[in-house]
C-alpha positions, -999 to +999 in steps of 0.1 A: -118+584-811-142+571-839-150+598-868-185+591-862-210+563-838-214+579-800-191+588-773-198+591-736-173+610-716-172+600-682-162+629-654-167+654-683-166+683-660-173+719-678-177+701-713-140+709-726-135+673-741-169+671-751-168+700-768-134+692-784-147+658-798-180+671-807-164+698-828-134+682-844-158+648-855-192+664-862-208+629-871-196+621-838-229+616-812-209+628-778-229+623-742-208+640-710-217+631-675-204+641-641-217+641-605-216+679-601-244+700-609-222+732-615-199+721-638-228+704-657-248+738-660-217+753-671-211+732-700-248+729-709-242+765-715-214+758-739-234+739-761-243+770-777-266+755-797-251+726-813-273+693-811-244+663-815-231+668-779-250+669-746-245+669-707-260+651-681-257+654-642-256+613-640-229+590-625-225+560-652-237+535-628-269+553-632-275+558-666-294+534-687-278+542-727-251+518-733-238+507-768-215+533-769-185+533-796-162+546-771-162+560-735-136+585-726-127+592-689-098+617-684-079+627-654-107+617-633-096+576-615-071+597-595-098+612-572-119+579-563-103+559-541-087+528-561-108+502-551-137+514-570-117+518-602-125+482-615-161+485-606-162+518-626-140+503-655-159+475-655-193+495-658-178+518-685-165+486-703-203+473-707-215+508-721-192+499-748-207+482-780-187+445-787-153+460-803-156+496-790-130+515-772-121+527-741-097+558-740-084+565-703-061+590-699-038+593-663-008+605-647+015+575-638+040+571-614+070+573-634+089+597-639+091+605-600+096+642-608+063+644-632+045+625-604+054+645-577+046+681-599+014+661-612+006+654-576+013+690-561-012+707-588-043+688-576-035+693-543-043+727-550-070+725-571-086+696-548-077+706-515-065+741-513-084+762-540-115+737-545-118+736-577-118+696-587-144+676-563-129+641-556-118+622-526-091+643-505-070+610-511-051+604-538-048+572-558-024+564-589-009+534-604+016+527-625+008+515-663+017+479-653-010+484-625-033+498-646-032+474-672-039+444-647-070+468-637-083+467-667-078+436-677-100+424-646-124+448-657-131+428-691-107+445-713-099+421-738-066+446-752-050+473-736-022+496-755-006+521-734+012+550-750+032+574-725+020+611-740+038+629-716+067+640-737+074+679-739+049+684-705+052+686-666+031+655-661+035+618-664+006+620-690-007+581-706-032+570-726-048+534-724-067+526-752-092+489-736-109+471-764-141+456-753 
């Protein structure tokens, strides 16, 4: 992420990100959105104060700031149903001032076993305990897949870096240059 400029976090849930950039870059401007009231309040309550980061209960096709010096969506394409990733992408991509950066952050397919323990978690968390809202169908894609997706978005450069090394999950990181 930039040191400083804004950040909008896309599916920012209770704030955790938000709160994690906001703190660690503090000329870093950070905006978090998600559909869910709840999980909004909650993280409006973590705030605690602190003026550099708010939360919004807005999907990004609704929200009128753009020129944003990077958008972050994590763990969150997995619970829309794939063919309204590249709309989303593509709507997250124009937020983006000319250069800026697009961090996405997904399990892949690969390595089976990380998939398929990846995969088990959020049926409980989606399905069984309720935690996560999302569509009771999963979608995921490999990094080649993902790539081509974003490169029909209107990435100009994608860099993909597995980060899964040492965890349970097939963890990687896109980084799409507007």
């Amino acid at each position: 992420l930039p040191a400083e400029g804004r950040l909008l976090e896309i599916g920012c849930g209770h704030g955790l990100f938000s709160n994690l950039a906001s703190v660690s870059r503090p000329r870093l401007r950070v905006l978090g959105i998600d559909p869910a009231q709840g999980k909004i309040g909650f993280a409006r309550q973590s705030i605690q104060g602190r003026s550099e980061v708010e939360f919004r209960c807005v999907r990004v096709e609704d929200l009128p700031d753009e020129d944003f010096d990077a958008v972050a969506i994590l763990d969150v394409l997995y619970l829309i149903p794939k063919d309204e990733w590249r709309p989303l992408l593509a709507r997250s991509l124009a937020k983006l001032r000319p250069g800026g950066k697009l961090v996405l952050k997904e399990n892949s397919l690969h390595p089976a076993w990380k998939f398929h323990i990846a995969r088990f978690q959020e049926v409980l968390a989606v399905r069984v305990l309720k935690i996560t809202e999302g569509s009771s169908r999963f979608a995921f894609a490999d990094e080649v897949e993902m790539v081509r997706i974003l490169k029909e978005a209107g990435a100009r450069e994608v860099i993909v870096t597995k980060i899964d090394r040492g965890h349970w999950y097939p963890h990687t990181l896109y980084e799409a240059f507007r």
